[in-house]
VOGU-3710 file (C-alpha; in Angstrom, 3 decimals, decimal comma):
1> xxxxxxxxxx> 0,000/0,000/0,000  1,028/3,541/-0,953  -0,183/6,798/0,614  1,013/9,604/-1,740  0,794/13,257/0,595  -0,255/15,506/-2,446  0,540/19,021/-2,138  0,653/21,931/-4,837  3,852/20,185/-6,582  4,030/17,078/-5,405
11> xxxxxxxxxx> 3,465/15,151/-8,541  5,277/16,885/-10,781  8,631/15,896/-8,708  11,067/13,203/-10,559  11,039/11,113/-7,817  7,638/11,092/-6,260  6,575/10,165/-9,944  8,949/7,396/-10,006  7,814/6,214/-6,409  4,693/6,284/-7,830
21> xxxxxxxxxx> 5,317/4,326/-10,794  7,504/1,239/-8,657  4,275/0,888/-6,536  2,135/0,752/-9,483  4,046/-1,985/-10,990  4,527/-4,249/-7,921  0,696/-4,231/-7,520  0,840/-2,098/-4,184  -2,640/0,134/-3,379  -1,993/3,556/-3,999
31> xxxxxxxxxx> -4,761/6,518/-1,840  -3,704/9,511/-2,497  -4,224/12,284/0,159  -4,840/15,935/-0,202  -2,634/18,284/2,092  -3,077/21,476/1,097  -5,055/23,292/4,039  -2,364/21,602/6,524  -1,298/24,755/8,271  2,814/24,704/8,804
41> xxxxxxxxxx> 4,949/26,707/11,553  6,140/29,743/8,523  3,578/30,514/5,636  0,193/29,123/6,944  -1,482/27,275/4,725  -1,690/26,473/0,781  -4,523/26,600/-0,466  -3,394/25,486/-4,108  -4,419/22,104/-4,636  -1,975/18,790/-6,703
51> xxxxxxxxxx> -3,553/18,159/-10,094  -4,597/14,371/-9,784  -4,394/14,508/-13,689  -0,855/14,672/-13,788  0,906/12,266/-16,091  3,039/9,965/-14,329  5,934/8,960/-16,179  7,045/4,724/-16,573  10,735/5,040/-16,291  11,149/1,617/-18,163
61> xxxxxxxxxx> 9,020/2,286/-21,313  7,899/5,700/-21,443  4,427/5,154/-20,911  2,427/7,814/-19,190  -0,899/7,457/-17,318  -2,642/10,140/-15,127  -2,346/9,388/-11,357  -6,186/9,560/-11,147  -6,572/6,481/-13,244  -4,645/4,580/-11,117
71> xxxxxxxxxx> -5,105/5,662/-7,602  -7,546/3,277/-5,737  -9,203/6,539/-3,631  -8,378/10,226/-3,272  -9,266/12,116/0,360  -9,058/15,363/1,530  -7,028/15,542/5,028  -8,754/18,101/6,446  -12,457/17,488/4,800  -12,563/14,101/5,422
81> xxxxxxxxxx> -11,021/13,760/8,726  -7,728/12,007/7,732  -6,651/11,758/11,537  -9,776/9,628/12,438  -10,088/8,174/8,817  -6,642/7,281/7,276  -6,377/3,542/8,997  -9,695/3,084/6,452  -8,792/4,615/3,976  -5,736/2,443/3,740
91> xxxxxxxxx> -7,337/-0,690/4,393  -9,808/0,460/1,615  -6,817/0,306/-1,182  -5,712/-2,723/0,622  -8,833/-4,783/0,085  -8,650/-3,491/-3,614  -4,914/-5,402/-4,137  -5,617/-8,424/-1,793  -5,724/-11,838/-3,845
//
């Protein structure tokens, strides 16, 4: 299972996207998580939110697929309650990739 933390940038980044990609191949469960009206200790909060239709690139054959096609569940931490909610919301993608 893979919780990706999406903030304004977060999938555009080299490595998050190739994260991404590893987990999608080996099968894992992938939620992805909203964290942009987390407030931090200098600038407050963002309230720009990641682009869930961000191609994700395959570093072995230079595929591309949008991270909303293959994310099993996308949640809002704040909305949704992720404190009281994320041990569901993994067990959700889990159930998903369970054989």
């Amino acid at each position: 299972m893979t919780a990706v933390l999406i903030g304004a940038e977060t999938l555009n980044r080299p490595f998050v996207q190739y994260e991404i990609y590893r987990s999608f191949m080996k099968g894992n469960g992938i939620t992805g998580i909203y964290i942009h009206k987390i407030k931090d200790m200098k600038i407050g909060q963002t309230a720009k939110r990641g682009d869930v239709f961000t191609m994700i690139r395959s570093f072995d054959d230079g595929n591309r697929f949008r991270f909303r096609d293959i994310c099993d569940g996308l949640y809002d931490w704040e909305s949704d309650d992720g404190y009281n909610n994320l041990g569901s919301w993994i067990e959700n993608s889990a159930r998903k990739h369970c054989k």
